[in-house]
C-alpha positions as CSV (number, residue, x, y, z in Angstrom):
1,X,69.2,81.7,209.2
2,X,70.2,79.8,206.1
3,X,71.5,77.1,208.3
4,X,68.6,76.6,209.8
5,X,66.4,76.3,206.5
6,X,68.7,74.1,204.9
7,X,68.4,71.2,207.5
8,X,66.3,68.4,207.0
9,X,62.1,68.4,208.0
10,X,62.9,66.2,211.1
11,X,65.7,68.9,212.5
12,X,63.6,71.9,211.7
13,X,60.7,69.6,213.6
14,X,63.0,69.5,216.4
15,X,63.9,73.0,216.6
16,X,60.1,74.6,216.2
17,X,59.1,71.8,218.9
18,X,61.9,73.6,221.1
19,X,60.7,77.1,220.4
20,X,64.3,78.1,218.6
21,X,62.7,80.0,215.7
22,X,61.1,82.6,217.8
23,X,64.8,83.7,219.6
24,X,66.0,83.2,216.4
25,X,64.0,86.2,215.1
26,X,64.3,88.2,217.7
27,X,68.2,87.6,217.7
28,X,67.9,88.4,214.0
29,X,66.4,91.6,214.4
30,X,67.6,93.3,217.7
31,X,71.4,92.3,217.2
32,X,72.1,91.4,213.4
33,X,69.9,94.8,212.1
34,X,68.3,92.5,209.8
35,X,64.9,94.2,208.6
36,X,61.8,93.4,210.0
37,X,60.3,92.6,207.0
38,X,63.4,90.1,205.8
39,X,63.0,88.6,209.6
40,X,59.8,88.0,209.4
41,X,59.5,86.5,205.9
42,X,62.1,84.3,207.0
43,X,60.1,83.5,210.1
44,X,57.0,82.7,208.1
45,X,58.6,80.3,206.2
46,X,59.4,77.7,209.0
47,X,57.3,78.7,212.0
48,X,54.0,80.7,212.4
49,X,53.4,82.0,216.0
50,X,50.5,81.6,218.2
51,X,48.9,84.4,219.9
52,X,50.9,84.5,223.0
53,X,55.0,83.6,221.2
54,X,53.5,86.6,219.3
55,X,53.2,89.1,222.3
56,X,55.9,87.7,223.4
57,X,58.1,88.3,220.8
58,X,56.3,92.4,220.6
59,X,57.2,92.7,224.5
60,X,61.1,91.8,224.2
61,X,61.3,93.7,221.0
62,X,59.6,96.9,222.7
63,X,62.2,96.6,225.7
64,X,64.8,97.0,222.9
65,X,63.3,99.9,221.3
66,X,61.8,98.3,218.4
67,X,58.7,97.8,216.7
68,X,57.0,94.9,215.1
69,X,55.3,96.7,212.6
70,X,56.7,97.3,209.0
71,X,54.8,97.8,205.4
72,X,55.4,94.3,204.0
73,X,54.9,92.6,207.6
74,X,51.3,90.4,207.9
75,X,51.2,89.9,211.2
76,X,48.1,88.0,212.2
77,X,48.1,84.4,210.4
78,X,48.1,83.0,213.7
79,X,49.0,85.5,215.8
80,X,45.3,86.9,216.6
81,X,43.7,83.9,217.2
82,X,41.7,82.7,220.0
């Protein structure tokens, strides 16, 4: 992930625009073990997820026997609204 937030505005542009960040994440977390909360941090800081990336991203994480939920997750910047 450090990779990816050490490229330049215009890359990181690029990459949100072709929904990377979310598989990223999801990568992250289901196959690399990192923590939910370091994921999501991470996340935070170059992409916030609508509504429906978010379910999304909860559906594909359920099939893998996870959960989105952790104590220092805040879930819900963009993620509830209409």
């Amino acid at each position: 992930m450090q990779v990816i937030l050490r490229t330049g505005a215009s890359n990181r542009e690029n990459l949100a625009q072709a929904g990377v960040y979310r598989y990223i994440f999801l990568y992250r977390v289901i196959y690399g073990r990192v923590s939910m909360a370091d994921a999501k941090s991470d996340l935070d800081a170059i992409w916030q997820p609508d509504r429906v990336w978010f379910q999304l991203m909860v559906a594909v994480l359920i099939q893998h026997g996870l959960s989105h939920e952790c104590d220092d997750c805040d879930w819900g910047t963009n993620e509830f609204k209409d």
